[in-house]
C-alpha positions in Angstrom: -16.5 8.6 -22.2 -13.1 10.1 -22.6 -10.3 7.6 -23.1 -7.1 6.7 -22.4 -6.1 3.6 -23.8 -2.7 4.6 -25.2 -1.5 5.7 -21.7 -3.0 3.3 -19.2 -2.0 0.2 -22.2 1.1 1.6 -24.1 3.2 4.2 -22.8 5.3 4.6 -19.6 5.6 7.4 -17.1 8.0 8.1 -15.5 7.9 7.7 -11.2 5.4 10.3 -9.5 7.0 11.1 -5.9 4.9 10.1 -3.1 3.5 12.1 -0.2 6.4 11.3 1.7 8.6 13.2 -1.1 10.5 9.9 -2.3 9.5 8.1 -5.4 8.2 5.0 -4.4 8.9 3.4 -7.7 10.1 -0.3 -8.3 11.8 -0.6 -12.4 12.3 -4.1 -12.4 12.0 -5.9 -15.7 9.7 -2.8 -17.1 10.5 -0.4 -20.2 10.2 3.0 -18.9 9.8 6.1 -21.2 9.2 9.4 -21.1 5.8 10.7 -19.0 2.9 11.0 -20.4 1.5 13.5 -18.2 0.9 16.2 -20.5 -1.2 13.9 -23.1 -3.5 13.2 -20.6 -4.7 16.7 -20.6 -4.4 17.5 -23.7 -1.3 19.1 -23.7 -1.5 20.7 -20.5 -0.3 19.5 -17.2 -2.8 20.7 -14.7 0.0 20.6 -11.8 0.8 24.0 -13.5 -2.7 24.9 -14.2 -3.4 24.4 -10.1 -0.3 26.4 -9.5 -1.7 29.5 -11.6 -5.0 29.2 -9.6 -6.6 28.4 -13.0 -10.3 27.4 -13.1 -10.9 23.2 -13.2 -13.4 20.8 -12.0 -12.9 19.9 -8.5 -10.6 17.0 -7.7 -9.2 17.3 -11.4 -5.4 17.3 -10.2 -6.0 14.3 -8.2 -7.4 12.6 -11.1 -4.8 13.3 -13.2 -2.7 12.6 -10.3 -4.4 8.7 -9.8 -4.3 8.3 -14.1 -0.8 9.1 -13.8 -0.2 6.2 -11.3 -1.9 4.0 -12.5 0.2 4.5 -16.2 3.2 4.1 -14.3 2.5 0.9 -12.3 1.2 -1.2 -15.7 3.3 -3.7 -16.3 4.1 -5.4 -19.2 5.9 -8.8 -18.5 7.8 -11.2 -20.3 5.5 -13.8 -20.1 2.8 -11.5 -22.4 0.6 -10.2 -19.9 -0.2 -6.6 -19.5 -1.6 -5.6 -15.8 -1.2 -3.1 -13.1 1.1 -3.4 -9.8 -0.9 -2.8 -6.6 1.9 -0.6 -5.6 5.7 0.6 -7.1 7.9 -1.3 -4.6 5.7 -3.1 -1.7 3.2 -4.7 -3.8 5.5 -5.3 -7.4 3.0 -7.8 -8.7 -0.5 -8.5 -9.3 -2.5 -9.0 -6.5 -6.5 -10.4 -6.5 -8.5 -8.1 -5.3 -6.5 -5.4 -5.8 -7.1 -6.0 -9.8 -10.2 -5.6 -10.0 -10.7 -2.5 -8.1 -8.0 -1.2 -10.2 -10.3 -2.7 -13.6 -13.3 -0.6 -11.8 -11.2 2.4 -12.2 -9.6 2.2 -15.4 -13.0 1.0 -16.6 -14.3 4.6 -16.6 -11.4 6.1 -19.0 -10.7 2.3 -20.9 -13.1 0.0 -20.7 -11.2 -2.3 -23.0 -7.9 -2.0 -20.9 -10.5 -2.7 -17.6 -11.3 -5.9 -19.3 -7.8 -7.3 -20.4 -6.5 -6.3 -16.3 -9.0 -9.1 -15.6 -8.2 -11.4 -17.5 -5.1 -11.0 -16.9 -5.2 -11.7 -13.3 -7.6 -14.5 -14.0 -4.9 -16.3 -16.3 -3.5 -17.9 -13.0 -7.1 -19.6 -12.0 -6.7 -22.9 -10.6 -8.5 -26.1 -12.3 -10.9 -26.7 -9.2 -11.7 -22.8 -9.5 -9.8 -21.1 -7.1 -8.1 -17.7 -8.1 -4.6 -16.8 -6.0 -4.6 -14.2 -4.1 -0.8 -13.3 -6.0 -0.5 -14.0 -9.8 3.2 -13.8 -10.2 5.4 -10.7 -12.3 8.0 -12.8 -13.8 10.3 -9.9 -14.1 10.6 -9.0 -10.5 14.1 -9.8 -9.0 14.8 -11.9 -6.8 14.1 -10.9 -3.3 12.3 -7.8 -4.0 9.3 -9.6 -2.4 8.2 -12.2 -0.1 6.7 -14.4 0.2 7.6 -15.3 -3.4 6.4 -17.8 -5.9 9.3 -20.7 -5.0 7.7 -20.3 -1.4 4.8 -21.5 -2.4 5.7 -23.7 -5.0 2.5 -24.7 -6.4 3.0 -26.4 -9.4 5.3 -28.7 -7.8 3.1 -29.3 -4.6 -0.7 -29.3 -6.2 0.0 -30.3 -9.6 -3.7 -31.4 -10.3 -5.0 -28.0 -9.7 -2.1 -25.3 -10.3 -1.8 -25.3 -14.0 1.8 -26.0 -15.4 0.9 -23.6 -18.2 -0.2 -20.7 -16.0 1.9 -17.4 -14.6 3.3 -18.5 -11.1 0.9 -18.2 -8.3 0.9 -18.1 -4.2 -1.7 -20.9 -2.9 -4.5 -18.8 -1.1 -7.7 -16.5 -2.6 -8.3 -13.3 -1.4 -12.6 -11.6 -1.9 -13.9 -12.4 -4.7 -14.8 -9.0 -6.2 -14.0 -9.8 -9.8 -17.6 -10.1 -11.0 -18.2 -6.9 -9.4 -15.4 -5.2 -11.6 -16.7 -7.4 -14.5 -20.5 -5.8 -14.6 -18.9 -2.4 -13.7 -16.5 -2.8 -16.6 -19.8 -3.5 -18.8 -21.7 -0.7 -17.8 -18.3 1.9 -18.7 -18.1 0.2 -22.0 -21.7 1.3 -22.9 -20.7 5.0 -23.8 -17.3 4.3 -25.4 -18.5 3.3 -28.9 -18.9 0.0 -30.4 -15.6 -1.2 -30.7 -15.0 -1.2 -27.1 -18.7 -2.6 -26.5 -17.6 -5.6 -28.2 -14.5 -5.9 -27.4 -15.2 -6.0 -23.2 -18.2 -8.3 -24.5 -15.8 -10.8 -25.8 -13.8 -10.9 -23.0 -16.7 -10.6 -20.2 -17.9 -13.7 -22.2 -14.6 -15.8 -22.2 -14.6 -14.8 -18.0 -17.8 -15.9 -17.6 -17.7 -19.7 -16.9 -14.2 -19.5 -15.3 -16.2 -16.6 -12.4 -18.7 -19.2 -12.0 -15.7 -21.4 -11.2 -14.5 -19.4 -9.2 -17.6 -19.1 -7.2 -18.5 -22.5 -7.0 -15.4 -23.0 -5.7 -16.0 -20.5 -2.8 -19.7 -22.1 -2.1 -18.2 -25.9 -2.2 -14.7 -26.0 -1.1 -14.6 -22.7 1.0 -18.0 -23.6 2.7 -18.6 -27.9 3.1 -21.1 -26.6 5.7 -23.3 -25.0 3.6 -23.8 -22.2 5.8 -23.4 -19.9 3.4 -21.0 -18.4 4.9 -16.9 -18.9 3.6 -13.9 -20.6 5.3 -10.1 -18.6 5.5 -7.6 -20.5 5.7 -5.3 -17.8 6.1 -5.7 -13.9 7.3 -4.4 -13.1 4.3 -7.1 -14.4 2.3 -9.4 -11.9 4.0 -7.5 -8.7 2.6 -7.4 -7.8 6.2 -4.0 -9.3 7.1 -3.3 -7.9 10.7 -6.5 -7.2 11.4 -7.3 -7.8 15.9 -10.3 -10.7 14.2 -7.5 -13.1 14.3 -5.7 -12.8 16.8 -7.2 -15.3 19.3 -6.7 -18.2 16.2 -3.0 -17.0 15.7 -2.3 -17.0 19.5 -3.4 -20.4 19.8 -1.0 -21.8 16.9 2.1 -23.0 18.5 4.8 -22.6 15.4 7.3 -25.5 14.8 10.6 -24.0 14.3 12.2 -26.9 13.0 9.9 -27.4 10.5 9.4 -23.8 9.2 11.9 -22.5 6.6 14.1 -19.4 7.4 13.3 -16.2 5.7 13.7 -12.4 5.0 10.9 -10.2 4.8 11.1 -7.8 2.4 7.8 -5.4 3.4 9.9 -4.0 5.6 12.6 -2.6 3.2 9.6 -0.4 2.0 7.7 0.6 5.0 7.8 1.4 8.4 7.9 -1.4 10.5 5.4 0.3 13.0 2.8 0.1 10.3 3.1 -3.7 9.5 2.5 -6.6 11.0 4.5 -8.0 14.2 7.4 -10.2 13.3 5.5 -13.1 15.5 2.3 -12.6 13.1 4.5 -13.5 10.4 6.5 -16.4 11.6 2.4 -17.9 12.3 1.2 -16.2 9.0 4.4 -18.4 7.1 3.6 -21.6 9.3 0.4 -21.6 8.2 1.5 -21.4 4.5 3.8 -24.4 5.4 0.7 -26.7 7.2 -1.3 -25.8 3.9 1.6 -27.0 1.5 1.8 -30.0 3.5 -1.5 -31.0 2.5 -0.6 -30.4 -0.8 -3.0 -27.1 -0.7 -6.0 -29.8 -0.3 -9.0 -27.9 0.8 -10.7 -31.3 2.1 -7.3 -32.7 3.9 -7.3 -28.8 5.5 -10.4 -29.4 7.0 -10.4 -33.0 8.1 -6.7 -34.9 8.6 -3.8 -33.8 10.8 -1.1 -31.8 9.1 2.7 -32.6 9.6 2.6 -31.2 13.2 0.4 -34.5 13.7 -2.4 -31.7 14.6 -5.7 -30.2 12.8 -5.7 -27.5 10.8 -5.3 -24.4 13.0 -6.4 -21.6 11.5 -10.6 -22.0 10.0 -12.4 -19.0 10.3 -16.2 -18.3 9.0 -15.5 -14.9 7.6 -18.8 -12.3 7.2 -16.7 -9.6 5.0 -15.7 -11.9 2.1 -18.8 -13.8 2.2 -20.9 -10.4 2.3 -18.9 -9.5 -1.3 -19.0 -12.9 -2.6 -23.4 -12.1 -2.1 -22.7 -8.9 -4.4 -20.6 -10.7 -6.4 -22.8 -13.6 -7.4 -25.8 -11.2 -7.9 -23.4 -9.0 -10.3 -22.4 -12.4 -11.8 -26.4 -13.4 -12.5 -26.7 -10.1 -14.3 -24.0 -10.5 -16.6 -25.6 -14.1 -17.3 -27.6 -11.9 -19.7 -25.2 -10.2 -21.3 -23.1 -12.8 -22.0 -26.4 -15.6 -23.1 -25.7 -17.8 -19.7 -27.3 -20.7 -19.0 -30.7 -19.9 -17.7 -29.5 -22.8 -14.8 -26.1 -20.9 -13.7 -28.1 -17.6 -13.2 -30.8 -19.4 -11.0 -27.4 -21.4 -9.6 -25.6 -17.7 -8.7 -29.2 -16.1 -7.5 -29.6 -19.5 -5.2 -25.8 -18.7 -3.7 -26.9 -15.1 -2.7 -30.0 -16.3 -1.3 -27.7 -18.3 0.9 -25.2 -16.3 2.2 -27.7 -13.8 3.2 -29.4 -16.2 5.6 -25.6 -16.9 6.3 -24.8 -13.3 7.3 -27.9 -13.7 9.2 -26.8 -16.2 11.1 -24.1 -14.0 12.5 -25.8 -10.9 13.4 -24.9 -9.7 16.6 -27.5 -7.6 18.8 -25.2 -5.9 21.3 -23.0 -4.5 17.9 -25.7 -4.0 15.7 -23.8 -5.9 13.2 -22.1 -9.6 12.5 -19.2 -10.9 13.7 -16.9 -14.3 12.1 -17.3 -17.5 13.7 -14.2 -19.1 14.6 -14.6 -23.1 13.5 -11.9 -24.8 15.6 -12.7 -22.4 19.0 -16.7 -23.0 17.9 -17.4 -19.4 19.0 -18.0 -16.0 17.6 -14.9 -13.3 16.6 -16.5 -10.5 18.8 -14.5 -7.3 18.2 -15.5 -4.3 16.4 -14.1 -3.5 13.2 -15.5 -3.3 9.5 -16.4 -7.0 9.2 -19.8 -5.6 11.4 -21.1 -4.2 8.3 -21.2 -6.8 6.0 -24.8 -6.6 6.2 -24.9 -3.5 4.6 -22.5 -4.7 2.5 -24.3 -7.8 1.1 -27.4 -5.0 0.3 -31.0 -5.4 0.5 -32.0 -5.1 4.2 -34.9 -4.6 6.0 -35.2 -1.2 7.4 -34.6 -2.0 11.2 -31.4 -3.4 10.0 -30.0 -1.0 7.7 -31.2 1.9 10.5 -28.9 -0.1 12.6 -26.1 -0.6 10.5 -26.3 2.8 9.1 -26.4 4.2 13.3 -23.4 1.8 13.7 -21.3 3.5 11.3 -22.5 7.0 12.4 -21.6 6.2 16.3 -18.5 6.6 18.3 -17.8 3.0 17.5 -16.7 4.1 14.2 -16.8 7.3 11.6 -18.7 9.5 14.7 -15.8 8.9 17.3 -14.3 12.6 18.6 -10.8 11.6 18.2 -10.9 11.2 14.3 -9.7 14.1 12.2 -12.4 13.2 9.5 -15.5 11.2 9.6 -13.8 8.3 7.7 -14.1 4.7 8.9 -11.1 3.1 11.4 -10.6 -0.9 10.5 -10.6 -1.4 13.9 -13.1 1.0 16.2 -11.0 3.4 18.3 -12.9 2.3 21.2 -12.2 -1.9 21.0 -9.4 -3.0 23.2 -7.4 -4.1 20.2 -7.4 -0.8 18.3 -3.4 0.5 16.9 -4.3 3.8 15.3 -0.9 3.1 12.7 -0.8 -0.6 12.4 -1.9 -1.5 9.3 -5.8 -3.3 9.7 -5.8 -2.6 13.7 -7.1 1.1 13.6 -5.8 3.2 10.3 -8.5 4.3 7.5 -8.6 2.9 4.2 -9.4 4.6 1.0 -10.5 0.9 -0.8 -12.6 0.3 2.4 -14.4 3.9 2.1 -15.0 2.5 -1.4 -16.3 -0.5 -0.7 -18.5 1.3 2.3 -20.1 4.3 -0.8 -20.7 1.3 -3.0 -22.9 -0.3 -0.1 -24.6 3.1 0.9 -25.7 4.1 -2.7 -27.3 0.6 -3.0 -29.3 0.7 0.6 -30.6 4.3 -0.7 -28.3 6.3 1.9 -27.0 8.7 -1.0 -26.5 11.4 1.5 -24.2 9.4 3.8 -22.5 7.9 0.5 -22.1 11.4 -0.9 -20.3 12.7 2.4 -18.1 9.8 2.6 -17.1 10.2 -1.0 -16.5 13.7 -0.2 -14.4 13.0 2.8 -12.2 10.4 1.1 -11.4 13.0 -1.6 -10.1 15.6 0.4 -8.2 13.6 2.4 -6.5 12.3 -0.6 -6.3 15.8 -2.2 -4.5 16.8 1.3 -1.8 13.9 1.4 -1.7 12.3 -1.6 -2.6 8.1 -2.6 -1.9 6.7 -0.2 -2.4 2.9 0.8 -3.9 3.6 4.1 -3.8 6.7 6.8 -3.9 7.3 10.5 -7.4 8.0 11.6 -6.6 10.7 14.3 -4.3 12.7 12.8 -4.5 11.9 8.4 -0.8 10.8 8.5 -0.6 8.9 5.0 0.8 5.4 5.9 1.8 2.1 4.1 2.7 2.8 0.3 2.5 6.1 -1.0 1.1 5.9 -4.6 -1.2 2.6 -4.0 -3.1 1.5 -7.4 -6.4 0.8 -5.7 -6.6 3.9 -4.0 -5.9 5.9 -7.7 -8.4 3.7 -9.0 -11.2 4.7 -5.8 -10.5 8.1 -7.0 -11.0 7.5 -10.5 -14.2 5.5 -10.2 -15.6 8.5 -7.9 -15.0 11.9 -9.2 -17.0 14.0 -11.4 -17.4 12.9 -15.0 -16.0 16.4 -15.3 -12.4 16.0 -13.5 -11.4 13.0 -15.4 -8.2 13.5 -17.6 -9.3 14.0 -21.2 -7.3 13.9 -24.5 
């Protein structure tokens, strides 16, 4: 496997322009140097290459394009760690999720540097487990985004749990991929030599136990039910911020405006405000971060004592997406168990945890959308509206055939990748034909390249290798046609949100020929 250690770990590039034809680039606090471009090609840039009509492997601009991006969004902070932005400007700091997609893609041209981006973002682990959904860039000015880390102010208000001699974190998770990334990152090693080998097997094996933290912390705090199924406290900790599943919750929070801080967002400096969420999302979104501070970011208080409004908890939602990854995750967890010489009782543990959010996801399976919906805690009812979160079945792998026929129908139908008014067969958020559906608005409607991701994985492990090959194929040429971009319009391809976002370089990466990959 070809590598690229010295670009994606040591040099700089300088700022690709987006889609829109603006860099989209934020400096702050890095050392930038000249690009790199060329050396990823071995002297040629293929941007030229293209232009002269040039024989390459298909998709090997964009590659080069996504390895270029990636290089230029790795950070190297002052407080010694070395990671990758989720985006130049919006997203200026390591985000959960995002990390270890990004460690999937790197992992196929640097295993090694795959391993140290996840360790890197779980250097900010809390003590009871938990991993923030933000691990702070020290070097980031102030104001270029918000919430920052004094917003949260963790180590001041959970002391026990945030640690005093981690980077500065926010005080929500966001899915729990990481294991995921963690086995993927193992099998990339294999055909990089032996140095790399054992080099991802020291870290995999110092991430272990703090995974199965992390874990346990999901099946025990996140889920005192033990229905198998995880708690949000928060739409952001769904990756899905905006998304139409919460909106009955946040209309029913009533926000105390004495008691909630003034603030500036800053998302909107960097995109459209027609894409982002509503200005009365985020003044619930910010109370909610407020009620959870009160309670000293006590996942037992959250659940059972009034918060300073003298009310409970708003905002506890049963969430199928998350909890189908967290199924993948564990089961990706229980094979590195044996890479790493786990305890024969934490791989029967993580196999136990699977087992139960299965008959979890079960629980939630909805005949009329052939698929699952949440379950609202506080309402007591079901989160009936048709978006991505009806696949986690498929997601969470191993069905029976009259389900996966269903699921894989479902995604075929007009509900979703079959409707006539998309301009490619790519999965909406939010189906064009729910009520709720905003074509441009972030999680309400647009397609995602990280969700088409997360959709081939699913399909190549149900068997559906023609329906995962077209999707892949799909995704590709839409990014080919406009660039990578966070997230698009269905109907008409318009690239919205960031223009040069590091998961969606990484989606490419991870899913092009061995062939178009950069090579030195």
């Amino acid at each position: 496997m070809r590598k690229v250690r010295e670009a994606l770990s040591s040099r700089r590039a300088s700022t690709a322009p987006s889609a829109a034809g603006k860099p989209d680039e934020f400096e702050g606090g890095l050392r930038q140097g000249p690009s790199s471009f060329a050396a990823l090609t071995g002297g040629h840039d293929v941007r030229h290459i293209a232009s002269q009509g040039a024989s390459m492997p298909r998709h090997a601009a964009l590659a080069q394009r996504a390895a270029t991006q990636l290089e230029a969004c790795t950070v190297r902070a002052s407080d010694g760690r070395v990671f990758t932005k989720a985006a130049p400007k919006l997203y200026p700091h390591q985000w959960s999720w995002d990390a270890a997609f990004i460690a999937m893609g790197i992992a196929r041209l640097d295993a090694v540097r795959a391993a140290h981006e996840l360790e890197s973002v779980m250097s900010g682990q809390w003590k009871n487990g938990k991993v923030p959904h933000i691990t702070y860039n020290p070097d980031v000015p102030e104001g270029a985004y918000f919430p920052d880390a004094a917003r949260w102010d963790c180590k001041a208000v959970a002391p026990g749990n945030a640690r005093a001699d981690a980077p500065d974190t926010s005080g929500i998770m966001q899915p729990p991929v990481h294991a995921i990334a963690a086995l993927e990152t193992w099998k990339a090693a294999q055909t990089q030599g032996p140095a790399a080998i054992a080099e991802v097997k020291r870290a995999l094996t110092t991430l272990y136990p703090k995974l199965i933290a992390w874990h346990r912390y999901l099946l025990n705090e996140r889920d005192p039910e033990r229905s198998g199924l995880v708690t949000l406290f928060h739409p952001w900790e769904s990756g899905t911020d905006n998304s139409p599943r919460w909106d009955e919750a946040l209309n029913r929070i009533t926000v105390d405006s004495a008691l909630l801080p003034t603030y500036e967002r800053a998302d909107l400096k960097h995109a459209d405000a027609s894409e982002r969420p509503t200005q009365s999302d985020y003044d619930r979104y910010l109370w909610l971060v407020e009620l959870y501070k009160s309670a000293g970011y006590d996942d037992a208080k959250v659940y059972g004592e009034p918060m300073i409004d003298g009310k409970p908890y708003p905002f506890l939602i049963k969430d199928v997406f998350l909890s189908a990854l967290l199924v993948e995750a564990n089961e990706a967890l229980a094979q590195l168990s044996d890479v790493v010489g786990g305890a024969p009782e934490d791989k029967r543990q993580l196999e136990s945890w699977a087992a139960r959010g299965r008959a979890g996801l079960e629980t939630r399976w909805d005949d009329e959308f052939s698929g699952t919906t949440d379950f609202d805690v506080r309402a007591g009812n079901s989160v009936r509206v048709r978006t991505v979160a009806n696949f986690a079945p498929l997601i969470a792998g191993k069905l029976g055939a009259d389900r996966l026929s269903k699921q894989l129908e479902l995604f075929s139908s007009r509900y979703f990748c079959g409707n006539e008014a998309l301009v490619r067969k790519l999965p909406p958020s939010t189906s064009p034909l729910d009520a709720a559906y905003q074509p441009k608005k972030y999680w309400r409607g647009p397609n995602w390249p990280i969700v088409n991701w997360i959709f081939a994985r699913a399909l190549e492990s149900s068997g559906a290798t023609n329906e995962r090959r077209a999707l892949v194929s799909e995704s590709l040429a839409a990014l080919d046609a406009h660039g990578l971009y966070e997230y698009a319009h269905p109907e008409t391809g318009e690239p919205l949100g960031s223009r040069e976002q590091s998961w969606t370089s990484a989606f490419v990466l991870a899913t092009v020929d061995e062939r178009a990959l950069p090579q030195r």
